[in-house]
MIDOSE-1310 file (N, C-alpha, C; in nm, 2 decimals, decimal comma, always signed):
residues 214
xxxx	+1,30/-1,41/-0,79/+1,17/-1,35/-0,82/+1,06/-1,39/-0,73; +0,95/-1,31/-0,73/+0,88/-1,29/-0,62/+0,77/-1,44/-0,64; +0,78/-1,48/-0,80/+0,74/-1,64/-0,82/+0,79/-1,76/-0,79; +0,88/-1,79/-0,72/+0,96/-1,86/-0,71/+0,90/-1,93/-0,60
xxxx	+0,86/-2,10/-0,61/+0,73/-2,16/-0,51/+0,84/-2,20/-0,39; +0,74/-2,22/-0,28/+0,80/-2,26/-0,17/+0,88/-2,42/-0,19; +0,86/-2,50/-0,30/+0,94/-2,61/-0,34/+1,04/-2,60/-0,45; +1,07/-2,48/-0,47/+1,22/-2,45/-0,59/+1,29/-2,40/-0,47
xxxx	+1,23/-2,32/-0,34/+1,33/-2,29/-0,28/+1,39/-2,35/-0,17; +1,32/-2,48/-0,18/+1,38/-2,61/-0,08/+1,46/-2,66/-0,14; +1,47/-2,67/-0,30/+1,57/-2,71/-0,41/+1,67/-2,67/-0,40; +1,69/-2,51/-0,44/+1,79/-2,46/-0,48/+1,91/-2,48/-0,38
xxxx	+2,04/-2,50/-0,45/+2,15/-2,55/-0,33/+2,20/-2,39/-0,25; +2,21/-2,27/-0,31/+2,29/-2,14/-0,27/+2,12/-2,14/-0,15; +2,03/-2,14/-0,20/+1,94/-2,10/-0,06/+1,95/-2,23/+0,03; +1,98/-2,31/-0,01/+1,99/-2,43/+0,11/+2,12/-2,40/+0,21
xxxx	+2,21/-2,34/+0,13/+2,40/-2,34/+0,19/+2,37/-2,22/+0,31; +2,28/-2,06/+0,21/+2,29/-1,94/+0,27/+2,16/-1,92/+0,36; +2,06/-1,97/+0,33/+1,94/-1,95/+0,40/+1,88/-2,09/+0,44; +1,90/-2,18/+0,52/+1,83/-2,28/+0,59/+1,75/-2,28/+0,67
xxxx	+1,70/-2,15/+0,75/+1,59/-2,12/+0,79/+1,45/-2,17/+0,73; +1,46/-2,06/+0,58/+1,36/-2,03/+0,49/+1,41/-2,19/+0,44; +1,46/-2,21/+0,41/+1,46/-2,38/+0,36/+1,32/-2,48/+0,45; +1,36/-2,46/+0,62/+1,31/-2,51/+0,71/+1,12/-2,49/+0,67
xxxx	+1,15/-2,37/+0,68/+1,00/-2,27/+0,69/+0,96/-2,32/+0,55; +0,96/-2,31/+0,43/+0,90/-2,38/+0,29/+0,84/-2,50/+0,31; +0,93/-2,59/+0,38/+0,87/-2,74/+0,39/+0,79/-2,80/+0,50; +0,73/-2,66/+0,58/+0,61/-2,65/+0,65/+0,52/-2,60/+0,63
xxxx	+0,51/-2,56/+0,48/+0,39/-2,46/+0,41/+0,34/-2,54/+0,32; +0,18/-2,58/+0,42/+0,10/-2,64/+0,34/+0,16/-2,82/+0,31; +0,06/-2,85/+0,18/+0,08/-2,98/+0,16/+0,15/-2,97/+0,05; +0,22/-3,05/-0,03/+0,31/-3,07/-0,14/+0,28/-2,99/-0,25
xxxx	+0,17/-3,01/-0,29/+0,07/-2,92/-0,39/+0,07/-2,81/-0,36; +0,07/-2,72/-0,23/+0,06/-2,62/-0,20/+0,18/-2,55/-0,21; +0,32/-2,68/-0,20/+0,45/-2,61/-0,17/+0,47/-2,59/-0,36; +0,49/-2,70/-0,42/+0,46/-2,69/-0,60/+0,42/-2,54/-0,64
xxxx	+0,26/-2,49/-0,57/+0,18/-2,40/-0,65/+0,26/-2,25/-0,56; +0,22/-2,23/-0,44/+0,24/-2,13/-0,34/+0,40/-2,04/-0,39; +0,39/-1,92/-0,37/+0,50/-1,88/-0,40/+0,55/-1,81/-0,31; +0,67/-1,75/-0,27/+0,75/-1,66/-0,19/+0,65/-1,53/-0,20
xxxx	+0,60/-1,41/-0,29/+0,54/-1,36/-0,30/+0,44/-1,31/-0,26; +0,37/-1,45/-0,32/+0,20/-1,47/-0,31/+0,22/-1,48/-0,14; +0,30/-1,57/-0,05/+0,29/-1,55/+0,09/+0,33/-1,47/+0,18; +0,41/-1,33/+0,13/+0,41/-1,21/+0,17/+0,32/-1,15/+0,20
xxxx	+0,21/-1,14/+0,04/+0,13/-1,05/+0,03/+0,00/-1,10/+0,06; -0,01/-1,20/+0,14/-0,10/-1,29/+0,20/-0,13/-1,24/+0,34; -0,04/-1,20/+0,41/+0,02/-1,13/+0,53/-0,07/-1,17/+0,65; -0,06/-1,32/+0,66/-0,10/-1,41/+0,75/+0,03/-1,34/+0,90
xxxx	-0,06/-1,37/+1,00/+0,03/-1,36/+1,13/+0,08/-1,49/+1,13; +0,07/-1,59/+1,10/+0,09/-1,71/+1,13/+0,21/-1,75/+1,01; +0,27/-1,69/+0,89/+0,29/-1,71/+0,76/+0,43/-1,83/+0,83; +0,45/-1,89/+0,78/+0,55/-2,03/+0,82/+0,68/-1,93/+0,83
xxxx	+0,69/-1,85/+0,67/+0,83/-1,82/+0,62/+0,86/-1,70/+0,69; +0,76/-1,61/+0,72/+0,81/-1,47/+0,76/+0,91/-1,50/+0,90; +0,89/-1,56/+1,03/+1,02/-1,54/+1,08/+1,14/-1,60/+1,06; +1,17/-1,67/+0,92/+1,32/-1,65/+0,91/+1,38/-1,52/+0,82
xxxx	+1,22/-1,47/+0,75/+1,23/-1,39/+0,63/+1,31/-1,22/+0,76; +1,21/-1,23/+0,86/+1,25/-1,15/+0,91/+1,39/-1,12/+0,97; +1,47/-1,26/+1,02/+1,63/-1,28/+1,05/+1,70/-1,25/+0,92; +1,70/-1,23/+0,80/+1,76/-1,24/+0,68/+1,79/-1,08/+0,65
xxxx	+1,63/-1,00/+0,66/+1,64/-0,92/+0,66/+1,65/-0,87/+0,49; +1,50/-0,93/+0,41/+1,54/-0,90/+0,27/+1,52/-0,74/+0,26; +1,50/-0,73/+0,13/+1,41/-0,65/+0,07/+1,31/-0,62/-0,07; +1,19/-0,58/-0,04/+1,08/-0,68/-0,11/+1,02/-0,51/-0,25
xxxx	+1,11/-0,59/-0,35/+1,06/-0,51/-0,43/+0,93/-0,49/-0,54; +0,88/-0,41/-0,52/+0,75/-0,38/-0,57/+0,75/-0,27/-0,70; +0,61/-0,31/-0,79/+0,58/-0,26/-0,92/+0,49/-0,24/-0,91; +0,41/-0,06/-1,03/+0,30/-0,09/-1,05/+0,31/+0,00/-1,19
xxxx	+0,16/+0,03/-1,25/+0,19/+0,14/-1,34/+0,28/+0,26/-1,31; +0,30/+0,27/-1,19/+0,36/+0,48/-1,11/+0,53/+0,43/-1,12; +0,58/+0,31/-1,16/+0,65/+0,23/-1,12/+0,74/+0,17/-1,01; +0,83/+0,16/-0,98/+0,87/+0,04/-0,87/+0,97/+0,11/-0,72
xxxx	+0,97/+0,07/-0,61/+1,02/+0,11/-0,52/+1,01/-0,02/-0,44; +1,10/+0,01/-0,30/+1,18/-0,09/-0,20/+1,14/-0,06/-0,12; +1,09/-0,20/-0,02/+1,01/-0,18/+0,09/+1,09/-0,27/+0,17; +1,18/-0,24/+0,27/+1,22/-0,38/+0,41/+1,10/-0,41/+0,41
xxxx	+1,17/-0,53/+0,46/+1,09/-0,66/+0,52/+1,06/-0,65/+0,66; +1,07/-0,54/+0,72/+1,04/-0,52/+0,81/+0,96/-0,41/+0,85; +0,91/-0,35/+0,69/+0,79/-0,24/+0,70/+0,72/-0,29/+0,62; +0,70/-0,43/+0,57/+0,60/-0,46/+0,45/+0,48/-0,50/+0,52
xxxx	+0,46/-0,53/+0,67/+0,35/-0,57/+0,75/+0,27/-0,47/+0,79; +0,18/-0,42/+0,83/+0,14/-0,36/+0,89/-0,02/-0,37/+0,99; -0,04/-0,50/+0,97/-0,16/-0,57/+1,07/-0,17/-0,70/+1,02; -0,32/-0,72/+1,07/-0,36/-0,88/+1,02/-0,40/-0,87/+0,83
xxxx	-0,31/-0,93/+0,79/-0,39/-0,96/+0,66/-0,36/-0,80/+0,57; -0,24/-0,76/+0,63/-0,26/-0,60/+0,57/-0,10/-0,58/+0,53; -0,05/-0,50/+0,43/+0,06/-0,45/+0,39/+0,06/-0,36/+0,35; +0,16/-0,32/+0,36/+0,21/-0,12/+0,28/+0,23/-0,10/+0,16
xxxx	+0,20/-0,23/+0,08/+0,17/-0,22/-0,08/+0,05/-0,12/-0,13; +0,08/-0,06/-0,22/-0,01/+0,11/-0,23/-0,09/-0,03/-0,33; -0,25/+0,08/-0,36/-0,35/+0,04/-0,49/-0,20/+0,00/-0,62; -0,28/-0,13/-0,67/-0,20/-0,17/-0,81/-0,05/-0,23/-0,77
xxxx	+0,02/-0,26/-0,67/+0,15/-0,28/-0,70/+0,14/-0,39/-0,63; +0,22/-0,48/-0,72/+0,27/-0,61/-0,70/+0,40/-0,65/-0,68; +0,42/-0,76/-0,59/+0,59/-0,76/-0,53/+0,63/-0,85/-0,69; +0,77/-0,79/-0,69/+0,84/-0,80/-0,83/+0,92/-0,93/-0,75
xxxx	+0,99/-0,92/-0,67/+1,16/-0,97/-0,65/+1,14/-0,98/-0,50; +1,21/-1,07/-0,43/+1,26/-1,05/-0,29/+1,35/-1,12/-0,26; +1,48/-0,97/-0,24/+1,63/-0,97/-0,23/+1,66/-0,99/-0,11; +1,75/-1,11/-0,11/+1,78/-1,14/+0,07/+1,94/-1,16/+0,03
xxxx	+2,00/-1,06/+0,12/+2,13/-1,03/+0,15/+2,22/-1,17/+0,23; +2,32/-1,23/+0,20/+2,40/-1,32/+0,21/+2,44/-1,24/+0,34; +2,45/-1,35/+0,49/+2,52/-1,29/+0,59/+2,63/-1,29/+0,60; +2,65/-1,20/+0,65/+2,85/-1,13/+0,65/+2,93/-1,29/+0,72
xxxx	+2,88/-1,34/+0,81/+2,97/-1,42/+0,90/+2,87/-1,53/+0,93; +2,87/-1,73/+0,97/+2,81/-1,79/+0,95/+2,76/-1,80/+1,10; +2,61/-1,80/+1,14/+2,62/-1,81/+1,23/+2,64/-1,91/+1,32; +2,67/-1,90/+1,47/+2,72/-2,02/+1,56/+2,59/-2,13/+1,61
xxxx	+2,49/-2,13/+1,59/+2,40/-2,16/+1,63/+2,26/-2,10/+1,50; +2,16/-2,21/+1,53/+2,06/-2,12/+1,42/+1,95/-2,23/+1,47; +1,79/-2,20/+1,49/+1,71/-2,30/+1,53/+1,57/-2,22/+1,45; +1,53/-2,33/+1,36/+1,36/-2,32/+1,33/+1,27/-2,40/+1,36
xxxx	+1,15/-2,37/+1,41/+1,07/-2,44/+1,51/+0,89/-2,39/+1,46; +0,87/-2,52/+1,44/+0,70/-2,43/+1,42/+0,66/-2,56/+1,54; +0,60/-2,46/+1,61/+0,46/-2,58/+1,70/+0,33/-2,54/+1,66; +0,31/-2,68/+1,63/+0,14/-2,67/+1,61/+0,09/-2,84/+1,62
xxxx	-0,04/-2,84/+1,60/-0,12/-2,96/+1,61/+0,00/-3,08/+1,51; +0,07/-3,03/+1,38/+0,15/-3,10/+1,29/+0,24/-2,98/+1,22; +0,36/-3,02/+1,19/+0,48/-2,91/+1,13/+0,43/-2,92/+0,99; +0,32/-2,94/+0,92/+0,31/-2,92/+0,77/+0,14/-2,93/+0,81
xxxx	+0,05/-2,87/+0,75/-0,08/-2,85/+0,69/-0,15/-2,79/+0,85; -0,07/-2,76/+0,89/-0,15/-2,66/+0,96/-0,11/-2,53/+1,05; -0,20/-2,47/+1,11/-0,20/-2,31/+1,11/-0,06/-2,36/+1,23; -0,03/-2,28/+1,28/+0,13/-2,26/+1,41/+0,00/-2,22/+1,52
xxxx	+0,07/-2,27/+1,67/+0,06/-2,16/+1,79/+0,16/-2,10/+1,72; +0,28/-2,12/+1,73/+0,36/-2,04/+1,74/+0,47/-2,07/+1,60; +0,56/-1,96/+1,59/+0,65/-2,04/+1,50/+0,77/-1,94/+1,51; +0,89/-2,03/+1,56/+0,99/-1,92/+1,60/+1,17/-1,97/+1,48
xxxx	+1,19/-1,84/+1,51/+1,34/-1,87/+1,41/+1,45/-1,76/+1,48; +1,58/-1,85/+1,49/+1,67/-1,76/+1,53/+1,81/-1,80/+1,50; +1,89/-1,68/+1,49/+2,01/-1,69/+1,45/+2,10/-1,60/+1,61; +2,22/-1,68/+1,62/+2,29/-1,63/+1,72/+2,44/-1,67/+1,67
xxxx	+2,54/-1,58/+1,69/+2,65/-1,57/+1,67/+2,74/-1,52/+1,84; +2,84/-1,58/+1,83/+2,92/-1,55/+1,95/+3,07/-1,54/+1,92; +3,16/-1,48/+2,04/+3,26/-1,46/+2,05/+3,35/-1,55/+2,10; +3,53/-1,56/+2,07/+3,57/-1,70/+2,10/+3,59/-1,71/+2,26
xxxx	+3,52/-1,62/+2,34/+3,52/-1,66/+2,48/+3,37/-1,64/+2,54; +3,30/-1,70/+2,44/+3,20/-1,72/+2,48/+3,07/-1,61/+2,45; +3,09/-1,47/+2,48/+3,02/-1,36/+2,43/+2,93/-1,36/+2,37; +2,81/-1,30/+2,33/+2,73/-1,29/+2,25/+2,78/-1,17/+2,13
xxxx	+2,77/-1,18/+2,03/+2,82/-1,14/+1,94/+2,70/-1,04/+1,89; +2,57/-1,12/+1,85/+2,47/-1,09/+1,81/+2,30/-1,19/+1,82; +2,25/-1,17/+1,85/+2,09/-1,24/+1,84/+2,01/-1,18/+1,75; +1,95/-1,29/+1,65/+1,80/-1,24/+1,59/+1,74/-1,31/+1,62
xxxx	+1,62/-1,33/+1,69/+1,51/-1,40/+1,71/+1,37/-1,35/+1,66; +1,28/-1,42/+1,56/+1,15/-1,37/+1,59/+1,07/-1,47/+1,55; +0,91/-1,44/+1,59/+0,79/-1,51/+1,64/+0,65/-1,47/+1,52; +0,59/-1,56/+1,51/+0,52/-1,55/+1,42/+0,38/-1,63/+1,52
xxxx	+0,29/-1,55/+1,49/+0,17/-1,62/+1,52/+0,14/-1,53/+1,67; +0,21/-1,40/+1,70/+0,21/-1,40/+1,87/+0,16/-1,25/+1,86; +0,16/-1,19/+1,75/+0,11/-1,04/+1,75/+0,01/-1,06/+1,60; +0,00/-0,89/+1,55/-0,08/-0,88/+1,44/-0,01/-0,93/+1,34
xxxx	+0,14/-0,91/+1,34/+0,25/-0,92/+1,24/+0,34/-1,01/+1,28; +0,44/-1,04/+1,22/+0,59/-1,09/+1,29/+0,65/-1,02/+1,35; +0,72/-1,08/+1,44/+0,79/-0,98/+1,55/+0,91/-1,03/+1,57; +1,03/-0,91/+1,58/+1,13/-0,93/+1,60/+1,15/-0,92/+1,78
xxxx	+1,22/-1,02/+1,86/+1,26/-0,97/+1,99/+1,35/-0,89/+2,01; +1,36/-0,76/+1,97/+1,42/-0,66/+2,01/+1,50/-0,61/+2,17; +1,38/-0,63/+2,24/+1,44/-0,63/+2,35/+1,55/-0,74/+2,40; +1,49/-0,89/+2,40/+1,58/-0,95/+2,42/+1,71/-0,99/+2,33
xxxx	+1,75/-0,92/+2,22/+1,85/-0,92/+2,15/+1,89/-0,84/+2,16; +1,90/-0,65/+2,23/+1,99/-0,61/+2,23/+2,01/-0,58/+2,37; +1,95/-0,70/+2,50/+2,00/-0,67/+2,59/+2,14/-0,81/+2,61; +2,12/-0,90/+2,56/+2,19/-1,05/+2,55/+2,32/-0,97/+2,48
xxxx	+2,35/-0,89/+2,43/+2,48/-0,87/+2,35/+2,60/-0,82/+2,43; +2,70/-0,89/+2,47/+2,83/-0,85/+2,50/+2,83/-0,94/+2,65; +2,68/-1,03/+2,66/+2,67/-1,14/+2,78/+2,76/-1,24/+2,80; +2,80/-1,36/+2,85/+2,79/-1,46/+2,84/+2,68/-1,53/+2,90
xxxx	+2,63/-1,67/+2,83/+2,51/-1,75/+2,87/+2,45/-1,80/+2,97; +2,50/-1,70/+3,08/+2,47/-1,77/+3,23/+2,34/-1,79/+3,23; +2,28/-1,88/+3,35/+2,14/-1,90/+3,36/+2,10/-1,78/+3,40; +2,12/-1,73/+3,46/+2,05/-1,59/+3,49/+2,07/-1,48/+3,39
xxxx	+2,12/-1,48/+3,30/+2,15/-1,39/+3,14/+2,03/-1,43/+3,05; +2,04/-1,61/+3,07/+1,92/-1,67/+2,97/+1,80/-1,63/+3,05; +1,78/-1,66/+3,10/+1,64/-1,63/+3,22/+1,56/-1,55/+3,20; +1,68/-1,41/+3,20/+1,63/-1,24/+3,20/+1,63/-1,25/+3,06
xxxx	+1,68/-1,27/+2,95/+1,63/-1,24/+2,79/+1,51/-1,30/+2,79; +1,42/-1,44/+2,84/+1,35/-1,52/+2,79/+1,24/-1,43/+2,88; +1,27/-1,37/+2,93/+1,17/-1,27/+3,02/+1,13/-1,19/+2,97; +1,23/-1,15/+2,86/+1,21/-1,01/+2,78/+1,10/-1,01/+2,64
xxxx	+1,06/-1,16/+2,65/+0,96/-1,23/+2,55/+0,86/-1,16/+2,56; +0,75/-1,13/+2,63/+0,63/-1,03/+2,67/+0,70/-0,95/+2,64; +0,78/-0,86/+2,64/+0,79/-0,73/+2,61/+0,80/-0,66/+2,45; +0,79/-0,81/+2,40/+0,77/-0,77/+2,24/+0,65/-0,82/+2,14
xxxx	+0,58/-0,91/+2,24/+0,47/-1,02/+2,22/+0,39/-0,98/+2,28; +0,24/-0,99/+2,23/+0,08/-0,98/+2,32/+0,05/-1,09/+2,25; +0,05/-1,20/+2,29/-0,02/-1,32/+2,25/-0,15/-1,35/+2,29; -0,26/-1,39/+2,23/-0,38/-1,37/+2,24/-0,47/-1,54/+2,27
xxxx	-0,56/-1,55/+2,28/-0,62/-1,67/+2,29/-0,74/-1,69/+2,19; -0,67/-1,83/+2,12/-0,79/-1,84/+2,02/-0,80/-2,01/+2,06; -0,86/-2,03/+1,95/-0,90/-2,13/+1,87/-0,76/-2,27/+1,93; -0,68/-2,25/+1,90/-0,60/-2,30/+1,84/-0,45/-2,33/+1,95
xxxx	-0,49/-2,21/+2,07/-0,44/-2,21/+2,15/-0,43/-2,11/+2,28; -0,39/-2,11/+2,40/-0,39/-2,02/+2,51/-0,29/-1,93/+2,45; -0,32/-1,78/+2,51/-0,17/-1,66/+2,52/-0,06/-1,76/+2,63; -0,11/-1,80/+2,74/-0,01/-1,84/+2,86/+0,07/-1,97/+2,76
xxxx	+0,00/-2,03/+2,70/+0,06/-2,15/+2,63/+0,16/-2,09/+2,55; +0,13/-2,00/+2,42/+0,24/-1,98/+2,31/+0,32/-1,86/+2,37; +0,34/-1,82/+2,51/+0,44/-1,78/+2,54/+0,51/-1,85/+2,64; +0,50/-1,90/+2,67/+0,58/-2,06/+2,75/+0,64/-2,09/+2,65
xxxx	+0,57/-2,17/+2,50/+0,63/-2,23/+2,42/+0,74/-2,16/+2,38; +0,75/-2,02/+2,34/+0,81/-1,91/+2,25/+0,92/-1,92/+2,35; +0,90/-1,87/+2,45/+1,02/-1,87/+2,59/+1,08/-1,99/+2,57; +1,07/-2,08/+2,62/+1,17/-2,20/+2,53/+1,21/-2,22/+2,46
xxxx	+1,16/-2,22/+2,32/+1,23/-2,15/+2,23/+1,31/-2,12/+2,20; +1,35/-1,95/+2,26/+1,46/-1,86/+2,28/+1,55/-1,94/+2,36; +1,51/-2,00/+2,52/+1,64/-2,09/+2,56/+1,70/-2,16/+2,49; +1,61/-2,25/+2,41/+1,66/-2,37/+2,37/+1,82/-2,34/+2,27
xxxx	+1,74/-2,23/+2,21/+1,88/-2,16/+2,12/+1,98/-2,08/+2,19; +1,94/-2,06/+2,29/+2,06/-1,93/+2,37/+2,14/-2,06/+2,47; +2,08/-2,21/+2,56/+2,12/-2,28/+2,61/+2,31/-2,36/+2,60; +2,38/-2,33/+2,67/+2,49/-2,41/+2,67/+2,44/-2,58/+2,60
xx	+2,57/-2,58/+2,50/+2,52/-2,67/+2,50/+2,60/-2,83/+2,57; +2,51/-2,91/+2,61/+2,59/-3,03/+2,65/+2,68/-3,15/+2,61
């Protein structure tokens, strides 16, 4: 249910086994009290660019069911953004539920990463999550990567996920995907941080997960 606080779902053992992302992402929202009161919902429809949970919400791939008097319909999680602080929830409807689908196959690799001044009580430069699967000769199988805090909304790397597929991880394969970072990001300069900064960081990031490991 769409009430369910960011600290039942650091609890629950099926979201800890199937979803450890969003496990990750909970226990960097806010202070204790925040994680107790704050709910999965309530931080959808908050529609923070910065929101901790949305990029693993976005690797999962739920779907975020909504009510109102006219009654209820399904919205992906990947049309429920639509700017800063904005969603495609019509007048009157409130998210009911958000159904996140068990993945088919476990992935081979998985990294969640918030940078900021501290990983709990404060806003992100950046905050990245990703899942990668591969083949038993090395292949890319599949990439989800996405970034929070780098556009109006969360963003999936598109580009660099469906050009990485059927690769192997050579440095120059890794290189050219982490390149393909700008091309789904306009990172901006605030307060809090440089654009040159949280796409350096974000680009790392992506290697750190796509990297051989030693």
């Amino acid at each position: 249910g769409s009430l369910a606080t960011h600290a039942q779902l650091q609890e629950h053992p099926v979201v800890q086994k199937q979803f450890p992302l969003l496990v990750q992402a909970c226990a960097t929202v806010g202070a204790a009290q925040i994680q107790n009161r704050g709910t999965l919902g309530g931080n959808i429809a908050n529609a923070s660019p910065a929101g901790d949970t949305f990029p693993p919400l976005a690797l999962y791939e739920p779907l975020v069911h909504v009510v109102s008097a006219q009654g209820k319909r399904v919205i992906p999680f990947s049309e429920i953004f639509t700017g800063v602080k904005k969603t495609s929830l019509r007048t009157s409807e409130l998210i009911e539920a958000v159904e996140i689908p068990f993945l088919a196959n476990r992935p081979s690799r998985q990294l969640f990463r918030k940078v900021g001044t501290r990983s709990a009580q404060a806003i992100s430069k950046t905050v990245a999550a990703g899942l990668l699967w591969l083949e038993k000769d090395g292949r890319v199988k599949e990439l989800r990567f996405a970034l929070g805090s780098m556009a109006p909304t969360v963003r999936r790397l598109r580009k660099a996920e469906a050009f990485i597929v059927g690769k192997k991880l050579t440095e120059e394969t890794i290189k050219a995907a982490c390149d393909l970072v700008k091309e789904d990001v306009s990172p901006i300069d605030d307060v809090r941080s440089t654009k040159e900064y949280r796409l350096y960081a974000s680009e790392s990031l992506l290697r750190q997960l796509l990297e051989t490991k030693r």
